[in-house]
C-alpha positions in Angstrom: 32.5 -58.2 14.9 31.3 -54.8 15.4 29.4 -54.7 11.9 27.6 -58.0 12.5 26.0 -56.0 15.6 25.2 -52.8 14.2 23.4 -55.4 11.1 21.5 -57.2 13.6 20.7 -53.9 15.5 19.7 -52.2 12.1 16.8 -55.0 11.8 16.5 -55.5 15.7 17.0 -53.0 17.6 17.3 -52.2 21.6 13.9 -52.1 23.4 15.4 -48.1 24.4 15.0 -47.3 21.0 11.7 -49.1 19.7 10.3 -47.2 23.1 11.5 -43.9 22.5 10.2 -44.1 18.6 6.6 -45.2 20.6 6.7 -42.4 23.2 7.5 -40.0 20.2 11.3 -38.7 21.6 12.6 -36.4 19.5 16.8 -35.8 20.2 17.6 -32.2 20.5 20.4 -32.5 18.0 20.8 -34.0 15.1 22.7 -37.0 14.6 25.5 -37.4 12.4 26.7 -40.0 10.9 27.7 -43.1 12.7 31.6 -43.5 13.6 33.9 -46.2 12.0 34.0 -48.0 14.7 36.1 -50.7 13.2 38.9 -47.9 12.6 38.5 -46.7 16.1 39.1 -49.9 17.9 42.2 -50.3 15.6 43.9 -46.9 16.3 42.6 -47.3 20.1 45.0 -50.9 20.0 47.7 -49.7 18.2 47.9 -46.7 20.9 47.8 -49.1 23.6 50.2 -51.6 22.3 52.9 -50.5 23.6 51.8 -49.7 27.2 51.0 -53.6 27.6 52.7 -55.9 28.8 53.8 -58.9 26.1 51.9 -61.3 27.4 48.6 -59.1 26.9 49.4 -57.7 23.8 48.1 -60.6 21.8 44.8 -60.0 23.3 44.2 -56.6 21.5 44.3 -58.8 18.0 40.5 -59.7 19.5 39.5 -56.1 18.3 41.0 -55.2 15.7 39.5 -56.6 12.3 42.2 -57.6 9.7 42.4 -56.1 6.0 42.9 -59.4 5.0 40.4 -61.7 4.2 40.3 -65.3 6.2 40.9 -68.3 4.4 
């Protein structure tokens, strides 16, 4: 889910941005590359896990993308 946004942001993105890039901003850093974010939500639920209650824990499966393809 979280690489179908950053594809539609890639060829849409936020009004913030398209106005910053018009007003000339410049960051004061650089930016690095962008996070897996994919990878973060999993490790963030597999932390978690464990803290929930059973009845919640089926609800992390929302976020985490599965290796395995859908069939």
């Amino acid at each position: 889910m979280v690489g179908h946004m950053t594809d539609y942001w890639h060829h849409h993105p936020p009004v913030h941005v398209l106005v910053a890039g018009y007003l000339g901003y410049k960051p004061t850093q650089a930016e690095g590359p962008a996070p897996d974010l994919a990878a973060n939500m999993a490790a963030l639920a597999a932390d978690m896990r464990d803290e929930l209650p059973p009845h919640l824990r089926g609800a992390l499966d929302a976020f985490v993308v599965s290796a395995e393809p859908l069939q």
